[in-house]
C-alpha positions, 0 to 999 in steps of 0.5 A: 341914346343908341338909337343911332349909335353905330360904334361902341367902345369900352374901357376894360378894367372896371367896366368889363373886368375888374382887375384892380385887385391884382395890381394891389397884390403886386403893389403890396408884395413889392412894398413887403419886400421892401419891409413896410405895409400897404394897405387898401387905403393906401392903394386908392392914391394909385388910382388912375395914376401911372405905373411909374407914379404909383411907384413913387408914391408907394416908395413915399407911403415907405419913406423910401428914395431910390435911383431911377434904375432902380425905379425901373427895376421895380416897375418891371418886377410888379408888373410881373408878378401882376402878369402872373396873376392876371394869366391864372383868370377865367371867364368866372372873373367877366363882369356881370352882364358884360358877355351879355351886353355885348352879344347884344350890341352885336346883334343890334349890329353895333361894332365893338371896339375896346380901348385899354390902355393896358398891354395886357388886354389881349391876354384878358380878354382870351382868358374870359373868353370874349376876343370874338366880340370885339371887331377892334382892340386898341391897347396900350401897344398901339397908343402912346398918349394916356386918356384923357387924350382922345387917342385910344378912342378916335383909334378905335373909330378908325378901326371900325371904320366909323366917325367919332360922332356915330360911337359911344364909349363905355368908361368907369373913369373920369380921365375916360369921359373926358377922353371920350368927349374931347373925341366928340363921342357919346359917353356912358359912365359906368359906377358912382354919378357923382365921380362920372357926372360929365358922363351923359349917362351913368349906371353901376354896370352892364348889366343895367343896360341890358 
């Protein structure tokens, strides 16, 4: 399949990186300062949802109503506190056989793109240490549209100066894969074949590629 790939793009939190568990902590003290508890279970409902969907479901989860001002003030406060425990990450956090796979791919010549739609990929990248392995990061300041929209992906082509059909991206979701197939590019799920089947490919990691 790589053969003729002459571009790869990957998703950041999941494939690389495994920041969930930050957005979890914030999650969970914004609902203890609200008086009520948030669990694990609970956090799977904010999968691949908005920020600010994730808020009202969380206020639900409470039994809580609040006004959108007070949403807004919310949102910004765990999105802090999730800054301030992302900023405290190291290279120790990269996924396994990420680094790797990706000095790889470039010295097979392939360029790399990410395509996040965090606003924080820039600083997480610099905390693992890896920003001089990508040729083109596409975050959440340079998109507006949310995958499944293909926009982060066919960007990223862009930026490598490469058409669509001559990339694969790298995804651990399902809104991704289909972001990159409506892009018209080649897709390898990362985790369980049965969320990702209409990936080409599936594996658990990286470091299976390797």
């Amino acid at each position: 399949m790589l053969n003729s790939t002459k571009g790869a793009l990957f998703d950041l939190d999941g494939v690389i990186v495994d920041t969930a568990k930050y957005h979890y902590l914030a999650w969970k003290r914004l609902a203890e300062e609200l008086g009520f508890e948030f669990t694990e279970e609970h956090n799977e409902k904010l999968k691949g949802v908005s920020r600010m969907r994730s808020l009202e479901i969380l206020l639900e989860i409470g039994g809580l109503s609040s006004t959108d001002v007070e949403k807004l003030a919310m949102a910004e406060k765990k999105n802090n506190w999730y800054v301030e425990y992302i900023k405290i990450m190291d290279k120790s956090e990269i996924l396994k056989g990420a680094r790797e796979y990706l000095l790889k791919l470039r010295k097979e010549g392939i360029k790399i793109a990410l395509g996040s739609a965090s606003k924080n990929a820039p600083m997480i990248l610099q905390n693992l240490e890896i920003t001089e392995l990508f040729d083109a990061i596409i975050d959440g300041n340079k998109v507006s549209k949310a995958k499944p929209d293909p926009e982060v992906f066919l960007l990223g082509a862009k930026e490598l100066g490469l058409e669509p059909a001559d990339c694969i991206v790298y995804e651990d979701a399902e809104a991704g894969i289909e972001a990159a197939r409506r892009a018209g590019m080649g897709t390898i799920g990362i985790g369980k074949k049965d969320i990702l089947k209409e990936a080409d490919m599936v594996v658990s990691g990286l470091y299976e590629l390797l």
